[in-house]
N, C-alpha and C positions, 0 to 999 in steps of 0.2 A: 504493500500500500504506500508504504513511505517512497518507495523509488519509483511510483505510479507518478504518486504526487508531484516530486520534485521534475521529474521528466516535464509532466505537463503546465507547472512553472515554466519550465526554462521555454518550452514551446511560446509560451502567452509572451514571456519576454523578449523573445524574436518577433510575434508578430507587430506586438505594440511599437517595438523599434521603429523610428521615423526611417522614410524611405530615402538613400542617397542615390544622388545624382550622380551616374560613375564618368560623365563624360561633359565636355564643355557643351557640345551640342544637344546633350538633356536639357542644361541649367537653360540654353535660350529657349528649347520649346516648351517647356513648361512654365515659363514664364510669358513667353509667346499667350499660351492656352489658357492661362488666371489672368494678365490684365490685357491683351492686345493691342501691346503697344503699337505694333505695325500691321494690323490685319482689317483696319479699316477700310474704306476707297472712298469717299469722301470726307473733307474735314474744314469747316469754316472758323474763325475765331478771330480775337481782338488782342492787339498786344502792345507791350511797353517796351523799349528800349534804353537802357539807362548804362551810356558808356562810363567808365571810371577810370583816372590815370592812375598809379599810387593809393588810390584809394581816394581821389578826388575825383569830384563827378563833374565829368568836363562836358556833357551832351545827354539830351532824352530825344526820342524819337514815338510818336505813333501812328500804331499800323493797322489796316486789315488785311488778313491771309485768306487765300482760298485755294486748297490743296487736292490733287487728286492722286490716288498712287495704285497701283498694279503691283503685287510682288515680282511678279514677272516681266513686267514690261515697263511701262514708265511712270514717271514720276514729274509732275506737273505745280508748278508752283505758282501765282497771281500775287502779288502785293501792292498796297494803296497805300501811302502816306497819309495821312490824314494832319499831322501837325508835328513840328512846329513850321512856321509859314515857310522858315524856307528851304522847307522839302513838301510843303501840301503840294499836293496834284501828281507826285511824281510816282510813275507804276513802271512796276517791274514784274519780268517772266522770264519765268526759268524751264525747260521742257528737260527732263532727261530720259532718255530713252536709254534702254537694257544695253549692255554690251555697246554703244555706240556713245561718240563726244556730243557732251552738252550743249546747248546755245540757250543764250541769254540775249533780253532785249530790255533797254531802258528807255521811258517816256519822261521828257524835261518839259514842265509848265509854262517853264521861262522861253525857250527853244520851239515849243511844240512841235518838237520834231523824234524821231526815233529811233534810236543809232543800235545797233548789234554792238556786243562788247564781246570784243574780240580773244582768243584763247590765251592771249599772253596775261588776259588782265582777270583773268576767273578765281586766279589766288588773291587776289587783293581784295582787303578791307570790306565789307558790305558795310558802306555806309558810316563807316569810322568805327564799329564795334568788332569784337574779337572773333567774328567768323567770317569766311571767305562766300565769293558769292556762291561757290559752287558747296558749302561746308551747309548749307538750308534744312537740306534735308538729308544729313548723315546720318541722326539716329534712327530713324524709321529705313533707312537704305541697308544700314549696316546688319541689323538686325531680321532682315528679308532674305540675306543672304544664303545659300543653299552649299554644303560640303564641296560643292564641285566651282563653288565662288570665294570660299575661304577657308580653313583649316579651324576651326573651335577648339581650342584644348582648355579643361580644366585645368587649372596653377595651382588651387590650392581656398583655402579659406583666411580671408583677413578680414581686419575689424576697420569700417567707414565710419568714422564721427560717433563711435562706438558701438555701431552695430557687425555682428558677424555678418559675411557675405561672401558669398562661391565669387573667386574672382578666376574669369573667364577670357582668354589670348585670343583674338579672332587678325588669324595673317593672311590677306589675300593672295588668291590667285591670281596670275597674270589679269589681276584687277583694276582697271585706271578711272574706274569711277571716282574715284579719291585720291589726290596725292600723297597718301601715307603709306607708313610699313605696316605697322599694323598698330591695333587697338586694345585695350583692355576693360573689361568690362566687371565690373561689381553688383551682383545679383542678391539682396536680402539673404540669408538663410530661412527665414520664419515665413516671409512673408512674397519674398520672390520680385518685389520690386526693384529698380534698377536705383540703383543710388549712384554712382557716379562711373565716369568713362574716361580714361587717357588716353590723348592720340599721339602717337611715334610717330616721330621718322627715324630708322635706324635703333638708336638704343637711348635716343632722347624725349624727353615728353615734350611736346609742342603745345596742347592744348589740353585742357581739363572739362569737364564738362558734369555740374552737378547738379541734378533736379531736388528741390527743397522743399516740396507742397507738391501732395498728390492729390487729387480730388476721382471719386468714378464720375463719371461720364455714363450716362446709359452701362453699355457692357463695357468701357474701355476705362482706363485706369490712366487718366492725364497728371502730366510737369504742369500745375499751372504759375510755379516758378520756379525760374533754372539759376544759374551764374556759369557764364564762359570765359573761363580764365585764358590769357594769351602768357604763358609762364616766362619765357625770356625775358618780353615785356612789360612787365607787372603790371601787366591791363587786364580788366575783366570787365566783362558787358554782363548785367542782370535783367533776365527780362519776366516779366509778368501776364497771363493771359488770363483771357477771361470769355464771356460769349462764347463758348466751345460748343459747337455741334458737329456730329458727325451723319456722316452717311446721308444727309439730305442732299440728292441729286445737284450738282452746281451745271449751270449749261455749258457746253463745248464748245460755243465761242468764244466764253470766258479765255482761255486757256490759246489764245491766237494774236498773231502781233496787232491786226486791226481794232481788237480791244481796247490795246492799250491807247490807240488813239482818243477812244469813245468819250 
């Protein structure tokens, strides 16, 4: 009886064990599957822009975004300036499509006119804060990504701002949607949410990137504030949103250079 017992202990005690994730590519779809981060295809919203030098806040900016995305195909971006005046009116679009180079178009109020920005300038500054124009939509990009577009390896368990989290190496394949080597990513333990992301090049971090306020969303699990640290630099841009909706159909003219005239 006694060695009945103890057996069927030890049995309960294996099963109650929480389940690990034996591989990096577990930690993103399970996380992927509790908040979907990136499994949307529409996504509207309102946002703040607050550049900072040193820790002085040298510029704000506000926007509306209207996003559309395809895990497999492309990824579509719209943005409106809304203020301060001297950036009201100005719209910008971003198309990126799977496997092939991005283009980008920018509408000036002042100008009214429409210029392509051409590939030499898609690493530069969007707009004075610490992400490139082409860097818009790397969280949701990075995280779409499939074994056969980057390598996911589990690293190990570290603590973010005191929480434990599966930190997760994601190195692309002969991948040029990004200019980077590769990424690292920090997944809650408990709770599977992403708390923060460093970008490489080589064996250096470039850019940080920490979500601070989650809110759900219908079924999605939003950043409704982030901080994008520029590390060499000691610059960071915090931004805030707000108005989040998903999945309400946006039209597909939206998302064309005549648009941006309109």
């Amino acid at each position: 009886m006694t060695v009945r017992w103890l057996s069927a202990l030890a049995l309960g005690l294996v099963c109650a064990a929480p389940a690990v994730a034996l591989t990096g590519r577990e930690v993103i779809d399970q996380a992927q599957t509790k908040h979907k981060f990136s499994s949307w295809h529409y996504r509207t919203l309102r946002a703040s822009m607050a550049n900072y030098d040193d820790g002085d806040l040298v510029r704000t900016r506000e926007l509306e975004i209207m996003e559309q995305t395809d895990p497999r195909g492309e990824h579509r971006t719209f943005i409106h300036f809304t203020s301060p005046l001297d950036v009201q009116g100005t719209r910008f679009l971003h198309l990126s499509p799977r496997g092939e180079t991005d283009k980008q178009w920018l509408f000036a109020p002042l100008t009214r006119r429409v210029r392509r920005i051409g590939d030499s300038q898609r690493d530069e500054n969007f707009f004075g804060s610490d992400l490139s124009y082409r860097d818009l939509e790397l969280l949701v990009r990075i995280q779409q990504w499939t074994d056969a577009e980057a390598k996911a390896t589990l690293v190990g368990e570290e603590a973010v701002d005191g929480k434990q989290a599966h930190a997760v190496e994601l190195v692309p394949i002969d991948n040029e949607e990004f200019p980077y080597s590769r990424y690292k990513l920090w997944f809650a333990t408990d709770d599977l949410l992403l708390l923060r992301v460093d970008i490489y090049e080589d064996d250096k971090v470039m850019k940080r990137v920490t979500p601070t306020k989650y809110t759900k969303v219908g079924d999605y699990s939003t950043a409704m504030e982030a901080d994008v640290a520029n590390v060499d630099a000691n610059s960071n841009t915090r931004f805030a949103f707000s108005e989040v909706v998903y999945d309400v159909e946006v039209p597909e003219r939206t998302f064309t250079v005549g648009n941006l005239e309109r």
